[in-house]
ZASEFI-927966 format. One record per residue: residue in three letters; x, y, z of N, C-alpha, C, O, CB in turn. Coordinates in Angstrom, 2 decimals. Each point is the difference from the previous one (the first is absolute). Glycine has a CB too. Layout:
N
   residuo       n_u       n_v       n_w      ca_u      ca_v      ca_w       c_u       c_v       c_w       o_u       o_v       o_w      cb_u      cb_v      cb_w
       Ala         X         Y         Z         X         Y         Z         X         Y         Z         X         Y         Z         X         Y         Z
...
***
This chain:
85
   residuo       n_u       n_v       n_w      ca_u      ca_v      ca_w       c_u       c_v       c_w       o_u       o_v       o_w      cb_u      cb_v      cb_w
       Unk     93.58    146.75     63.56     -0.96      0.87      0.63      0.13      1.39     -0.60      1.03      0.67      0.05     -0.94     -2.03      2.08
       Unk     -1.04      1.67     -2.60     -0.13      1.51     -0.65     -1.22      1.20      0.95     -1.19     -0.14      0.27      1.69     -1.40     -3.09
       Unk      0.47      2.66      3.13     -1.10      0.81      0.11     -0.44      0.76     -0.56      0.79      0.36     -0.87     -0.42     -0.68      2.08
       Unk     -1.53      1.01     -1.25     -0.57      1.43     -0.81      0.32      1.21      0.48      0.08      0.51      1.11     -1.87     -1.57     -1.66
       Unk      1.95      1.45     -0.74      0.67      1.83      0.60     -1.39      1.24     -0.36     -0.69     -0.22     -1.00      4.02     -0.30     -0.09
       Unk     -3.57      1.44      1.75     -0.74      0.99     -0.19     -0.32      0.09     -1.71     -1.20      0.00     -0.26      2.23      1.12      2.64
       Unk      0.02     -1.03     -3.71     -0.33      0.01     -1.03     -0.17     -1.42     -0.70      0.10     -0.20     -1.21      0.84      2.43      1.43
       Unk     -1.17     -2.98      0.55     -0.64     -1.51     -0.77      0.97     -0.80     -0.24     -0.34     -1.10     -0.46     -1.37      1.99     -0.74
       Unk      2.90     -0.69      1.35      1.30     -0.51     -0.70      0.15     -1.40      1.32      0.00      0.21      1.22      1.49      2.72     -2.64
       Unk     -1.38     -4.21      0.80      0.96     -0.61      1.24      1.40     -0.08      0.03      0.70      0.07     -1.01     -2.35     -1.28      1.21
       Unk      2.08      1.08      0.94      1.51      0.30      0.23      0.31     -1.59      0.62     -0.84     -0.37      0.82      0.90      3.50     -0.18
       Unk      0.70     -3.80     -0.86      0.57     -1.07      0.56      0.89      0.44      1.62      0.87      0.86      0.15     -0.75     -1.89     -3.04
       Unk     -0.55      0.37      3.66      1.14     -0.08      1.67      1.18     -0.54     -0.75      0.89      0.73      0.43     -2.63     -1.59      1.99
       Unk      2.22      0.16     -3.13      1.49     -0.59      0.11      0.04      0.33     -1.80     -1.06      0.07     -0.63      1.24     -2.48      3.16
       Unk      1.04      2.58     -3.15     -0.13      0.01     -1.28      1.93     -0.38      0.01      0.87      0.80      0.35     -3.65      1.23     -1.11
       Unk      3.03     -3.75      0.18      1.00     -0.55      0.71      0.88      0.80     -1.42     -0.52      0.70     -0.87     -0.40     -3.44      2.70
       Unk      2.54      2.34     -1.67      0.97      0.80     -0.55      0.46     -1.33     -1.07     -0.35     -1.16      0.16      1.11      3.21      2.15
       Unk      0.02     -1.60     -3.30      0.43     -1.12     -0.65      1.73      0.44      0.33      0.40      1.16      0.16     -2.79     -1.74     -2.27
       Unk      3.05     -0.39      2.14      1.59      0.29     -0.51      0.55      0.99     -0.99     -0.38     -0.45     -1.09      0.32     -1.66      1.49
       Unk      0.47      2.77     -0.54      0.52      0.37     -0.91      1.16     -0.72     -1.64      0.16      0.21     -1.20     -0.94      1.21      3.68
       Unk      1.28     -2.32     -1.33      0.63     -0.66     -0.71     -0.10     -1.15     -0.68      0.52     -0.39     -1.04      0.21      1.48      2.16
       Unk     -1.84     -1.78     -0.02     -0.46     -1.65     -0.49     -1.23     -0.45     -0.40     -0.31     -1.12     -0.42      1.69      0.63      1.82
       Unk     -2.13      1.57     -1.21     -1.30      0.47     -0.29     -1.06     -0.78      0.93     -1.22     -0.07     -0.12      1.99      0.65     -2.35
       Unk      0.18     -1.20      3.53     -0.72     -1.06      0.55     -0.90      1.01      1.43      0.59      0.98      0.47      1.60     -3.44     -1.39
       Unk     -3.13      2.20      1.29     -0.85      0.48      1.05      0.39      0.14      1.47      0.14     -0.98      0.74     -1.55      0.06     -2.24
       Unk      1.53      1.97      1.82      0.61      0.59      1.27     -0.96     -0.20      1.35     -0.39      0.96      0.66      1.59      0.88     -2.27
       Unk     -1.54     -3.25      1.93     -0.92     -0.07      1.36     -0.29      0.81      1.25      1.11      0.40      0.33     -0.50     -2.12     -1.03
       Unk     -1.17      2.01      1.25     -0.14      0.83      1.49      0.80     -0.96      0.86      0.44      0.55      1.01     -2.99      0.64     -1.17
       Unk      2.90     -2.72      0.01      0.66     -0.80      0.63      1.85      0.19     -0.13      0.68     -0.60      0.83     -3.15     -0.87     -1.19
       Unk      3.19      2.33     -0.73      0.77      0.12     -0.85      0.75      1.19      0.97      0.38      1.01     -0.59     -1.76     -1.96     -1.87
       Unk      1.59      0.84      3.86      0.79      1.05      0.40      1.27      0.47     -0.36      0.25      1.15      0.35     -1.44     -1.73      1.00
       Unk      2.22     -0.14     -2.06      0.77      0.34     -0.49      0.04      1.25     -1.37      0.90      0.73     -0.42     -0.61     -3.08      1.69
       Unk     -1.75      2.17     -1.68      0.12      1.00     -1.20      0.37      1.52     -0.12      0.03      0.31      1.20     -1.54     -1.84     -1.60
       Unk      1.70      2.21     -0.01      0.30      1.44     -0.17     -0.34      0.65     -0.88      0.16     -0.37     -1.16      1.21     -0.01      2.02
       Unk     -1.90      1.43     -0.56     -0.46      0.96     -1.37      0.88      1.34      0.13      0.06      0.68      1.02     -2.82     -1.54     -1.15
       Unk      3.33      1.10     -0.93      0.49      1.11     -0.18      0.25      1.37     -1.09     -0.01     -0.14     -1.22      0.45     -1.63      2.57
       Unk     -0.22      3.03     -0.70     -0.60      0.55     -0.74      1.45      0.89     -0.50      1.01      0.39      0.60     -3.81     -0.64      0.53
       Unk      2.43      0.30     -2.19      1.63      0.52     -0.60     -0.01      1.80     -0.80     -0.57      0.30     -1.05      1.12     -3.54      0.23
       Unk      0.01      3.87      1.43     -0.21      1.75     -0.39      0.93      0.21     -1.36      1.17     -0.35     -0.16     -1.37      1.40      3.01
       Unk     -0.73     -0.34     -3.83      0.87      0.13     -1.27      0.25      1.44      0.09     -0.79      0.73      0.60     -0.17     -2.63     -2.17
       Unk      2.17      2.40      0.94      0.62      1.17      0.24      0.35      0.45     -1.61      0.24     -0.80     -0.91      0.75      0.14      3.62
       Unk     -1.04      2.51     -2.86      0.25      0.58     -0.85      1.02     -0.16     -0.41      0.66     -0.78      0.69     -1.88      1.80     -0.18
       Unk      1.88     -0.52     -1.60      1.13     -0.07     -0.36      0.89      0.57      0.68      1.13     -0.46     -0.16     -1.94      0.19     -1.49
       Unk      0.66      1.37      2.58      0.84      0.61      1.35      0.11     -1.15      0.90      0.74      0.15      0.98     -1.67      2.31     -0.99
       Unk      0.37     -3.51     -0.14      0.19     -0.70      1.90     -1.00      0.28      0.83      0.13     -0.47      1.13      2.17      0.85     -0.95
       Unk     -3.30      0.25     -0.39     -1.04      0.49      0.43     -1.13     -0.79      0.14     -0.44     -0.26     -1.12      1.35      1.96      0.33
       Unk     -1.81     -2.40      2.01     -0.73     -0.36      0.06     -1.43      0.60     -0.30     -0.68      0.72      0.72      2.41     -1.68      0.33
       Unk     -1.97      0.51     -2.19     -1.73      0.61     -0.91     -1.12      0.07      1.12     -0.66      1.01      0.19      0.96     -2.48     -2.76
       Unk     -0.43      0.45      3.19     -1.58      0.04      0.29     -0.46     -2.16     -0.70     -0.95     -0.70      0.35      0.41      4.76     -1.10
       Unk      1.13     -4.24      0.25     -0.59     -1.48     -0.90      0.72     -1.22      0.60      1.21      0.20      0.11     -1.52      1.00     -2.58
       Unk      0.01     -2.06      2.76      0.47     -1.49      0.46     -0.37     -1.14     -0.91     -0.99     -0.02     -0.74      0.73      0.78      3.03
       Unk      1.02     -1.57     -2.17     -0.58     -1.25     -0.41      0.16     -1.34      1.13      0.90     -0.17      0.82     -0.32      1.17     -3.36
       Unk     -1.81     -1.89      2.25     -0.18     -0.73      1.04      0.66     -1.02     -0.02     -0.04     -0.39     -1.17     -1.71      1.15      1.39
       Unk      2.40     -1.50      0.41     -0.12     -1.63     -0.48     -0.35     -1.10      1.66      0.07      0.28      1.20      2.28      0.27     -3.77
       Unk     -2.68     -1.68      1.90      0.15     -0.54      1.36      0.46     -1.36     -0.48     -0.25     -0.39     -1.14     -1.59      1.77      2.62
       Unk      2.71     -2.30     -0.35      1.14     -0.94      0.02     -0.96     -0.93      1.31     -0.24      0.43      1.12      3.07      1.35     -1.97
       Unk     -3.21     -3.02      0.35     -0.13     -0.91      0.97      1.15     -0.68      0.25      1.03     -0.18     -0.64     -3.12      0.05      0.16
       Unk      1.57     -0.29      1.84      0.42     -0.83      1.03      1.41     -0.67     -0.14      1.16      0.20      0.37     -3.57     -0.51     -0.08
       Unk      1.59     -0.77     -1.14      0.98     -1.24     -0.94      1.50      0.84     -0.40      1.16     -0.14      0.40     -3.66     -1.27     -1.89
       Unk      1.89      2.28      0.58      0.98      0.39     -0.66      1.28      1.05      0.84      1.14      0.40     -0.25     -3.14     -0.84     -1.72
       Unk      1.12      0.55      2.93      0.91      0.73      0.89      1.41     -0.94      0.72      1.19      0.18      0.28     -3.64      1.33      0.23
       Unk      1.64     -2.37     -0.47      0.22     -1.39      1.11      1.47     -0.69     -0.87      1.12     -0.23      0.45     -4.42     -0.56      0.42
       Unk      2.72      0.57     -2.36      1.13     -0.61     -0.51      1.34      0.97     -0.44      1.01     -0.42     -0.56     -2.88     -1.30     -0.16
       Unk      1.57      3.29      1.19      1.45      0.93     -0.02     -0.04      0.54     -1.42      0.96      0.63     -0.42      0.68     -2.14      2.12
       Unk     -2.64      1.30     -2.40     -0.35      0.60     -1.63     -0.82      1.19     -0.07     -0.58      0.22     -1.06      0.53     -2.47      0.19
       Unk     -0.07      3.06      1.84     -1.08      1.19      0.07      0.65      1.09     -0.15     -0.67      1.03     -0.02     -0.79     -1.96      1.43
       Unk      2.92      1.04     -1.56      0.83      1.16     -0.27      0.39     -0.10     -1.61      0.10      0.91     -0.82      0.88     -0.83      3.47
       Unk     -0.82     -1.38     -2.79     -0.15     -0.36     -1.80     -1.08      0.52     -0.72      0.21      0.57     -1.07      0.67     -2.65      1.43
       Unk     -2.38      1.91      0.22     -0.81     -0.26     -0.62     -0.12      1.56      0.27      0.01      0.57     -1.09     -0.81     -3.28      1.08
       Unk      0.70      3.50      0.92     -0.03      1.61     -0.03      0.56      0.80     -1.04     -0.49      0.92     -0.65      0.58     -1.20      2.78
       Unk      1.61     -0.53     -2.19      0.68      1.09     -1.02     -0.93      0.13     -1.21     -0.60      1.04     -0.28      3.13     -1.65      0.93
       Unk     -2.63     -0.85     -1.54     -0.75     -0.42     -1.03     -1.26      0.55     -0.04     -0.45      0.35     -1.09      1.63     -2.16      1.12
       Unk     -1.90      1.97      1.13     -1.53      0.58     -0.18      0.45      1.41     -0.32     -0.32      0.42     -1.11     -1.28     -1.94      2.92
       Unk      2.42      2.48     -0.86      0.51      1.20      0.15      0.45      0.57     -1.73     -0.33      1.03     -0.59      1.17     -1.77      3.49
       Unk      0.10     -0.52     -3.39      0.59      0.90     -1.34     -1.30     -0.15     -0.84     -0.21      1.10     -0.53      3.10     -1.66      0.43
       Unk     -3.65     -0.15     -0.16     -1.08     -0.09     -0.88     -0.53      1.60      0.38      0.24      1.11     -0.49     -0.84     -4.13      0.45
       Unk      0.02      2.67      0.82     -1.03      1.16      0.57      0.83      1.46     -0.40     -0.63      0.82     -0.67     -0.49     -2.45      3.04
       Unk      2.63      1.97     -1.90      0.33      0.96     -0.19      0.34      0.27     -1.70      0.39      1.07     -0.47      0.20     -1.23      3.13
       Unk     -0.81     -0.95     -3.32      0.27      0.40     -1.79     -1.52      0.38     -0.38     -0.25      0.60     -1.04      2.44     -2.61      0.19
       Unk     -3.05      1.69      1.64     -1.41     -0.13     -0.19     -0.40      1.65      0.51     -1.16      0.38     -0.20      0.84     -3.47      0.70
       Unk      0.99      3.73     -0.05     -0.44      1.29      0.67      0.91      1.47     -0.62     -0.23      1.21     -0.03     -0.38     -2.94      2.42
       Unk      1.82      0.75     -2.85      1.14      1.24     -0.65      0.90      0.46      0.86      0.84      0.84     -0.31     -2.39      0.07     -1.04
       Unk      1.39     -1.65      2.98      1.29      0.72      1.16      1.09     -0.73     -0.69      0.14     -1.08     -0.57     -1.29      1.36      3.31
       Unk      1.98      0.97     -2.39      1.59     -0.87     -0.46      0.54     -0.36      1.36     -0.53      0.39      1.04      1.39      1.07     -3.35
       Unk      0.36     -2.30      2.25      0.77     -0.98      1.06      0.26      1.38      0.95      0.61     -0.08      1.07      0.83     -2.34     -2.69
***
């Protein structure tokens, strides 16, 4: 179901999430999932203003691999941005 916006554009009601990790599709049925948002900091320790997102279904929560699969998403992302450890 799509509605119309004042400048012509349609906007979707639901626009579903994928995993981050498994790339597999994050259902509205999928209460276990989580999205989270991660603050990158200056070289002081200093929180910028910038996040990065990720989100972790259900499953993966379920089978105790969502702290694995975080670090791994986390170090990519942080070689991908230039924060150091």
């Amino acid at each position: 179901m799509s509605l119309p916006v004042l400048q012509g554009e349609i906007v979707d009601l639901y626009i579903p999430r994928k995993c981050s990790w498994t790339n597999k599709l994050i259902t509205a049925k999928d209460h276990g999932a989580v999205q989270l948002n991660i603050g990158h900091l200056d070289e002081s320790g200093v929180y910028n203003g910038s996040f990065s997102t990720f989100a972790l279904c259900g499953q993966l929560r379920s089978k105790g691999e969502a702290d694995s699969a975080l670090d791994h998403l986390w170090t990519k992302k942080r070689a991908e941005i230039g924060q150091q450890a």
